[in-house]
BAKETOR-647336 format. One record per residue: x, y, z of N, C-alpha, C in turn; residue number from 1. Coordinates in Angstrom, 1 decimal. Layout:
BEGIN
    n_u    n_v    n_w   ca_u   ca_v   ca_w    c_u    c_v    c_w pos
      X      Y      Z      X      Y      Z      X      Y      Z NUM
...
***
This chain:
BEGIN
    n_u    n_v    n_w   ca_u   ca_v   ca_w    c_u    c_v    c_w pos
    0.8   -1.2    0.0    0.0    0.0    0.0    0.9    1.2    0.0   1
    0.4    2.0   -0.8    1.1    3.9   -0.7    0.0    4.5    0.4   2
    0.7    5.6    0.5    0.2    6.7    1.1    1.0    8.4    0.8   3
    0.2    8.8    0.1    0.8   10.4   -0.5    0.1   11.3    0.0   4
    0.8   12.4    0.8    0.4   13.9    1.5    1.0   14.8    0.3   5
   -0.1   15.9   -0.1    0.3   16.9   -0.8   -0.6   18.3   -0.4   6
    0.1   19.5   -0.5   -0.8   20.5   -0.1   -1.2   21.3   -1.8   7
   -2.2   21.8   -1.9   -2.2   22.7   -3.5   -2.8   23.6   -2.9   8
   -3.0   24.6   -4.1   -3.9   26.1   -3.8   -5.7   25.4   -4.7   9
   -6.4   25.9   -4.1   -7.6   26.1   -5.0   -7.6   27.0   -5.9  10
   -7.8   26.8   -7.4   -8.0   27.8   -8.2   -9.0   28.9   -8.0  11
   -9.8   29.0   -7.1  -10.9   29.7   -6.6  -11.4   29.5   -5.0  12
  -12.1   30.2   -4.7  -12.9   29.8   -3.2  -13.7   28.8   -3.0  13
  -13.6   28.1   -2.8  -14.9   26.9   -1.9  -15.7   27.0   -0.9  14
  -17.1   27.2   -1.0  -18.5   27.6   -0.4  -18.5   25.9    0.4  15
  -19.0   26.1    1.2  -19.3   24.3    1.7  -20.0   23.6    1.2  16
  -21.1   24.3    0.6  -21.7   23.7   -0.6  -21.0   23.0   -1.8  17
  -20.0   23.5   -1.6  -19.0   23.5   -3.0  -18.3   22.3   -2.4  18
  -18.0   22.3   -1.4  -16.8   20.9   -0.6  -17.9   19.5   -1.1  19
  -19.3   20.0    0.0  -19.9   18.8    0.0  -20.0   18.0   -1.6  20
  -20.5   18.8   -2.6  -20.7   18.3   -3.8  -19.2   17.3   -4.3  21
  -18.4   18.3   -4.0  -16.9   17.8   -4.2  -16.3   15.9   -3.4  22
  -17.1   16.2   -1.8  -16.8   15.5   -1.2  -17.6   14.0   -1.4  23
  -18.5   14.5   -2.1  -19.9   13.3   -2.7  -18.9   12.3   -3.4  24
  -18.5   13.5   -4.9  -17.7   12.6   -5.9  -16.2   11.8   -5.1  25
  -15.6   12.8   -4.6  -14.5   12.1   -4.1  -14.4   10.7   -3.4  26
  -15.4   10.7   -2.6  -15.7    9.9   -1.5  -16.6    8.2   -3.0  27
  -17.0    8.6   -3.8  -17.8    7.7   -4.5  -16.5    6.6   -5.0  28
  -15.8    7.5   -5.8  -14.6    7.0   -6.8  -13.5    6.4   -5.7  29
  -13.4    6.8   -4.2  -12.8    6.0   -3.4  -12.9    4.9   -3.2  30
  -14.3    4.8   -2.6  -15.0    3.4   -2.3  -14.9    2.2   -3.7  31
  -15.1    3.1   -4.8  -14.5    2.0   -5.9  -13.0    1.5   -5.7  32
  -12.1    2.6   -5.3  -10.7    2.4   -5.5  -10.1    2.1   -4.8  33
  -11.1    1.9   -3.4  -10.1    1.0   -2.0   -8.9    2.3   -1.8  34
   -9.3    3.6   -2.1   -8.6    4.7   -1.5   -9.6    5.6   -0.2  35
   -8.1    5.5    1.0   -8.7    6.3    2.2   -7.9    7.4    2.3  36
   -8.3    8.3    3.3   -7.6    9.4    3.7   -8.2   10.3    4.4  37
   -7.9   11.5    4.8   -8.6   13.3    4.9   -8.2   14.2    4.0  38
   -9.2   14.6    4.0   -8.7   16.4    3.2   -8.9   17.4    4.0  39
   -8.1   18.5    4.3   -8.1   19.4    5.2   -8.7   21.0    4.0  40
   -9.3   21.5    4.1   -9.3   22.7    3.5   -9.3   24.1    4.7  41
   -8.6   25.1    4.1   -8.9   26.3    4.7   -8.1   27.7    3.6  42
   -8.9   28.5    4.0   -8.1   29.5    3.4   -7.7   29.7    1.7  43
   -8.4   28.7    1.4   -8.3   28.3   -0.6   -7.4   27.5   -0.7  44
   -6.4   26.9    1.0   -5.8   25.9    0.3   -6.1   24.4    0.7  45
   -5.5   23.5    0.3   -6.1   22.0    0.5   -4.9   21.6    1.4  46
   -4.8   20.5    1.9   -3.9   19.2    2.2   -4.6   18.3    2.3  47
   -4.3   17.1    1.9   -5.0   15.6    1.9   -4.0   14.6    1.9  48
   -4.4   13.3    2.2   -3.7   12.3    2.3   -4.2   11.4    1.6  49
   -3.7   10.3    0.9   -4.7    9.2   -0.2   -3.6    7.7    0.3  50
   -4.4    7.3    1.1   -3.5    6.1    1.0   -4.4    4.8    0.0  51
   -3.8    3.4   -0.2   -4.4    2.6   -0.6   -3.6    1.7   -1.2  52
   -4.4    1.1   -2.8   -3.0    0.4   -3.2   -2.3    1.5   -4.6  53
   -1.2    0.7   -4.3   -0.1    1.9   -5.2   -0.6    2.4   -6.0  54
   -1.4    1.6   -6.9   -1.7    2.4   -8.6   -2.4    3.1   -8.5  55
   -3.5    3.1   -7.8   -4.8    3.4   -7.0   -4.1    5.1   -6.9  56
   -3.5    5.0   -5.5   -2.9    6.2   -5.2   -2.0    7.0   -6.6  57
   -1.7    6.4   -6.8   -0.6    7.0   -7.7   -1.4    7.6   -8.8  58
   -2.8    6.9   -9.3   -3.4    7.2  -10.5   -4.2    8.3   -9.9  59
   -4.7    8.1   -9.0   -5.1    9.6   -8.1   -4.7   10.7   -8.2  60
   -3.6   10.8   -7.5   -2.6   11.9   -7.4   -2.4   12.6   -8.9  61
   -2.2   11.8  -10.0   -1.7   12.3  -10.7   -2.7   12.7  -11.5  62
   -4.1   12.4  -11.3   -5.2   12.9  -11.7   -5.4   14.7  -11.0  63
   -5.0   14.5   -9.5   -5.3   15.9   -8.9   -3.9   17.1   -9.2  64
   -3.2   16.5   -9.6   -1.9   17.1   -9.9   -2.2   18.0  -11.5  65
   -3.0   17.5  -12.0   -3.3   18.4  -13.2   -5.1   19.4  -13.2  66
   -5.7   18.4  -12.1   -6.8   19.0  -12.3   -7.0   20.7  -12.1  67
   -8.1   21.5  -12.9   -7.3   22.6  -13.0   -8.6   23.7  -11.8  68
   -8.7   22.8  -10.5   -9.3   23.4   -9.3   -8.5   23.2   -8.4  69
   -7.0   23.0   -8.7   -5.9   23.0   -8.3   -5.0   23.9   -8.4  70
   -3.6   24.5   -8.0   -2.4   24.8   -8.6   -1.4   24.6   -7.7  71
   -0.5   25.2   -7.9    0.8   25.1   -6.8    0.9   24.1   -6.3  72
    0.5   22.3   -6.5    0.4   20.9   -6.1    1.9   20.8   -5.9  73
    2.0   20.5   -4.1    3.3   20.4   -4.0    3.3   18.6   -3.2  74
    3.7   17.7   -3.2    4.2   16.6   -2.7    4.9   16.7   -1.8  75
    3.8   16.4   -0.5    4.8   16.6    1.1    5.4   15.2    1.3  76
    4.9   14.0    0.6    5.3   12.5    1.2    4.9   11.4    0.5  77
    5.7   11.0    0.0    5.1    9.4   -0.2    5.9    8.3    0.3  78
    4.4    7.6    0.8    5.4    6.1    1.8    4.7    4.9    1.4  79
    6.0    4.3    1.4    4.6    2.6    1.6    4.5    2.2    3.1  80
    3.3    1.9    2.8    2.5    1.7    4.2    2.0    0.3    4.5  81
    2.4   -0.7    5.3    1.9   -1.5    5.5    0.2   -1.7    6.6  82
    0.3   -0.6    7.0   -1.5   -0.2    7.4   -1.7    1.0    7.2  83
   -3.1    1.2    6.9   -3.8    2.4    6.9   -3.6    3.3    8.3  84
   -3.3    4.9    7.7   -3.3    5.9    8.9   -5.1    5.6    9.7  85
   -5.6    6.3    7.8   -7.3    6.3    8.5   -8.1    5.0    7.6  86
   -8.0    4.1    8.4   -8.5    2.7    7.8  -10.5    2.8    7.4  87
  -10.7    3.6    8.2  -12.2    3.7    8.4  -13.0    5.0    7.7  88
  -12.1    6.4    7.1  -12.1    7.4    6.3  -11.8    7.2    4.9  89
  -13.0    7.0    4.1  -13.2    7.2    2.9  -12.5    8.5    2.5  90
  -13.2    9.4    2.9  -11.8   10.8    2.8  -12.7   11.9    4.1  91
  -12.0   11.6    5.1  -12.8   12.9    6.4  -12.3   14.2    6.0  92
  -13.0   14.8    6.4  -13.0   15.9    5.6  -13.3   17.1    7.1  93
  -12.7   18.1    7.0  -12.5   19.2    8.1  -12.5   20.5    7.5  94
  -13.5   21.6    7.5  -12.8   22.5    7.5  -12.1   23.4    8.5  95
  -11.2   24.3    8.4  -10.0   25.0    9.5  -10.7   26.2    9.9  96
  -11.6   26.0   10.4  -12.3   28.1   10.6  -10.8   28.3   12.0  97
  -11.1   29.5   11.5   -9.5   30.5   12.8  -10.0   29.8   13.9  98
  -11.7   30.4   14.3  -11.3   30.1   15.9  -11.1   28.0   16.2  99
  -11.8   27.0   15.3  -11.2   25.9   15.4   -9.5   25.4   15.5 100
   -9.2   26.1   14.8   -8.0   26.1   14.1   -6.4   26.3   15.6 101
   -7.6   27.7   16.3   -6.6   28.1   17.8   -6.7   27.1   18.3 102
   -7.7   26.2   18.4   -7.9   24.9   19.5   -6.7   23.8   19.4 103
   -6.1   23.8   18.4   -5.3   22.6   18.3   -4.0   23.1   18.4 104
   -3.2   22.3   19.5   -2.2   22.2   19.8   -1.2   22.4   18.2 105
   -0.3   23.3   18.5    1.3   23.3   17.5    0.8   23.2   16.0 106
   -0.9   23.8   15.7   -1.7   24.0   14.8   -0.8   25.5   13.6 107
    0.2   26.5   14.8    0.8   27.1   14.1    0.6   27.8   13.0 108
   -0.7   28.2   12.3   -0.7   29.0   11.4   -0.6   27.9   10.1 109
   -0.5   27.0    9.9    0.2   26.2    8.6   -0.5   26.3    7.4 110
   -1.6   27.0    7.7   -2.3   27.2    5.6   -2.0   28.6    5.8 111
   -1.8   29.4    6.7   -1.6   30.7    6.6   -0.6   30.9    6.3 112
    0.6   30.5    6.5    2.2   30.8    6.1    2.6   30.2    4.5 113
    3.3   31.0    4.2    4.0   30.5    3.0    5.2   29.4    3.3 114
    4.2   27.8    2.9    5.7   27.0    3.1    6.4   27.2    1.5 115
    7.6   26.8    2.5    9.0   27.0    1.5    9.4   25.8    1.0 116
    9.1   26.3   -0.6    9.5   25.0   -1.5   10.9   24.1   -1.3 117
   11.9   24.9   -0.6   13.4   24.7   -0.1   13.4   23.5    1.2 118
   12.8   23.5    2.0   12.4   22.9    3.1   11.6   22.0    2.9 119
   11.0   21.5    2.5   10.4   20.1    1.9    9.8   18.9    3.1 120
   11.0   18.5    3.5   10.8   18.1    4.9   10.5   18.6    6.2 121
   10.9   20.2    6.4   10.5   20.3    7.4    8.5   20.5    7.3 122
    8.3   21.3    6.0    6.6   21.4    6.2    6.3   19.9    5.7 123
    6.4   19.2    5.5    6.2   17.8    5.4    5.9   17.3    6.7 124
    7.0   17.1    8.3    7.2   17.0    9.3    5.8   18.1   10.1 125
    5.7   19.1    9.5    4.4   20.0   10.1    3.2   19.3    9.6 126
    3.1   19.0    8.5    1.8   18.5    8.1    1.8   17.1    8.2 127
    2.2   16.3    9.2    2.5   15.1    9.7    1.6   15.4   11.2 128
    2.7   16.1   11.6    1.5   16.7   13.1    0.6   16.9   12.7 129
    0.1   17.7   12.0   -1.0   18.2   12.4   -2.3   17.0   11.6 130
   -2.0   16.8   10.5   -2.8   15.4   10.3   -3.0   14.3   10.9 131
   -1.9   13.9   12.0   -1.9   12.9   13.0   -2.7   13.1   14.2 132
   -3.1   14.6   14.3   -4.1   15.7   15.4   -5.4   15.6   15.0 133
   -5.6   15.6   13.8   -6.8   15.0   12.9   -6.9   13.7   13.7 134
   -6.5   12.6   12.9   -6.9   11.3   13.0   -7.1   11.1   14.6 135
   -6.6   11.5   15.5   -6.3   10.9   16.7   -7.6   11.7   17.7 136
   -7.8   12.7   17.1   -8.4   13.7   18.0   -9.9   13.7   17.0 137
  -10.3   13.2   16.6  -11.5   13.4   15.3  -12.0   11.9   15.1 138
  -13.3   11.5   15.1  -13.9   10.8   14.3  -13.9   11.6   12.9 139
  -14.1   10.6   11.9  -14.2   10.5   10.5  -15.2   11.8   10.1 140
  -14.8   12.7    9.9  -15.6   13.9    9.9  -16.6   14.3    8.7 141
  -17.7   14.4    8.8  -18.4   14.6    7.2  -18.5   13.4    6.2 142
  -19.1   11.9    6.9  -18.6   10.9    6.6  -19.7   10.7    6.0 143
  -20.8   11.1    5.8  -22.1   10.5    5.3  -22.3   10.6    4.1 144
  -22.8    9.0    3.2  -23.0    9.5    1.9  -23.9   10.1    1.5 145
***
């Protein structure tokens, strides 16, 4: 099994309305693909995680990597994984409002700062915590079909 973290910009703003519809299709084409994960949105930007099996992930990725409600697609990680982070998350889904956002520990600002394409690992290492803050601290959020 893979597992890939990448953060992008939205080419435009997203209404929740806009997520849910988004989250319908995503969450459909998973369940076919035996791909799990979260998507984080805030601020017009995304992070998500897609684990599953390789090709699976990989054909994913490289499907969101050009899609054009994307840009700036940067690759924080890819690992092979011998278990699922979120085994039970089709794709949970969270949005980051400020005052949620203060609640979580070493949460740091991290859609609000400009990460640095030079450093690679260290905001990789940031968006490790803070997705691990997710899973650990969150039931499967927005899980319903």
């Amino acid at each position: 099994m893979l597992s890939i973290a990448y953060l992008s910009s939205a080419s435009r703003a997203y209404t929740d309305e806009d997520l849910a519809r988004l989250l319908t299709s995503i969450r459909g084409n998973n369940a076919r693909l035996g791909i799990t994960g979260i998507l984080l949105y805030s601020n017009s930007q995304f992070m998500q995680v897609l684990e599953g099996p390789d090709e699976a992930v990989r054909a994913c990725y490289a499907v969101i990597a050009v899609d054009p409600r994307h840009f700036g697609v940067q690759m924080l990680s890819v690992e092979s994984i011998t278990e699922r982070r979120y085994p039970g998350w089709r794709m949970g889904y969270r949005a980051l409002t400020d005052s949620f956002s203060r609640s979580i520990p070493g949460y740091d600002d991290f859609f609000h700062q400009q990460q640095s394409p030079t450093n690679v690992s260290e905001t990789a290492e940031r968006a490790r915590r803070l997705l691990d803050w997710f899973r650990d601290n969150s039931l499967p959020v927005s899980q319903a079909s």
